[in-house]
C-alpha positions as a Python dict, from the first residue, in 0.01 Angstrom:
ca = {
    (1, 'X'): (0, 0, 0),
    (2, 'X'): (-208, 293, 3),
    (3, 'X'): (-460, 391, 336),
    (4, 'X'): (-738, 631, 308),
    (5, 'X'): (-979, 783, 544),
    (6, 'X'): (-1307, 765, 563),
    (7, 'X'): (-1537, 1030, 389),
    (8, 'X'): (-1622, 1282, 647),
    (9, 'X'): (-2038, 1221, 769),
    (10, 'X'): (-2192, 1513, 569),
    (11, 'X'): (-2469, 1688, 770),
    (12, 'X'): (-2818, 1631, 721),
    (13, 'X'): (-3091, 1954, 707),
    (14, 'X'): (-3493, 1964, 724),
    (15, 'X'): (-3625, 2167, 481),
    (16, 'X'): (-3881, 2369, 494),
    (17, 'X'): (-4199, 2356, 157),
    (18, 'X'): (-4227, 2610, -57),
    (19, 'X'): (-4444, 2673, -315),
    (20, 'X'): (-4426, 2903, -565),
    (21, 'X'): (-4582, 2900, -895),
    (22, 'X'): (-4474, 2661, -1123),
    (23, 'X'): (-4208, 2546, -869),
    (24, 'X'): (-4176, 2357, -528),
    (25, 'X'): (-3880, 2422, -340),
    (26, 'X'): (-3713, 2300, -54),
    (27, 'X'): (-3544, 2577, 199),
    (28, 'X'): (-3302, 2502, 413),
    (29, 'X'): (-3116, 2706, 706),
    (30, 'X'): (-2739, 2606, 602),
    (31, 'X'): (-2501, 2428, 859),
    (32, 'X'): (-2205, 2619, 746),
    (33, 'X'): (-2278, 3011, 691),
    (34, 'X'): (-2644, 2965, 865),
    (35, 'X'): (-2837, 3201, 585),
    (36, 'X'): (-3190, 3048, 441),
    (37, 'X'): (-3096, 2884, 59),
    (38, 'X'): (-3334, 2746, -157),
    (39, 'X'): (-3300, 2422, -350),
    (40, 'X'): (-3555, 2260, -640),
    (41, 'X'): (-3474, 1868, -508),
    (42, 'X'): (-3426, 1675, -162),
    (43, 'X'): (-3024, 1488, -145),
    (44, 'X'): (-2730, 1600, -128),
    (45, 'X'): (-2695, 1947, -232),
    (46, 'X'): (-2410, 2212, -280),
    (47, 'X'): (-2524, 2559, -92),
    (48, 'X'): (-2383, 2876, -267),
    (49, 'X'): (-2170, 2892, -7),
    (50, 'X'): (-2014, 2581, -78),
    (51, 'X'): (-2148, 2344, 212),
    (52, 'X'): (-2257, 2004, 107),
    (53, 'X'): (-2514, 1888, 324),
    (54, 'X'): (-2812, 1634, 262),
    (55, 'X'): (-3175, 1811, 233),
    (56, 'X'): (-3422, 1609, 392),
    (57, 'X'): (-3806, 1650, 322),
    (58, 'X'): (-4034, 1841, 636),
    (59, 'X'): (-4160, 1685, 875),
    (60, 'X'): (-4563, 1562, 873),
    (61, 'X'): (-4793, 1793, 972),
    (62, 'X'): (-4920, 1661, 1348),
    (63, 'X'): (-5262, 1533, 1347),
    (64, 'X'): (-5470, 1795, 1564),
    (65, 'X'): (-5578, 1628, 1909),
}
C-alpha cells in the first residue's frame, strides 16, 4: 500500500492592473523572494523565482461616500 501527503496549500496573491499598450498585466508582490513580477493571466503562476502562488484579480474600486 502506498500513502501520500497532501499537496501543500499554495499561497494566494492580489494583483495589482496594469495597463500597458497592447497588454494588461497583472503584478504581484511575490510570497517567496518579495520583488514586484509581472504576469499576462490570473491562476496559478510560476514567478521567476520559482514560487508558485495563485494570482488573484484586484480588488473593486470602493464606491466614493
Amino acid at each position: 500500500m502506498q500513502y501520500t501527503s497532501d499537496a501543500a496549500p499554495v499561497p494566494s496573491v492580489r494583483a495589482r492592473a496594469l495597463h500597458t499598450v497592447g497588454h494588461h498585466q497583472a503584478v504581484v508582490r511575490c510570497p517567496k523572494c518579495h520583488e514586484l513580477h509581472r504576469h499576462l493571466g490570473l491562476g496559478v503562476r510560476r514567478s521567476p523565482c520559482g514560487a508558485v502562488y495563485v494570482v488573484r484579480p484586484p480588488r473593486a474600486a470602493r464606491a466614493a461616500a
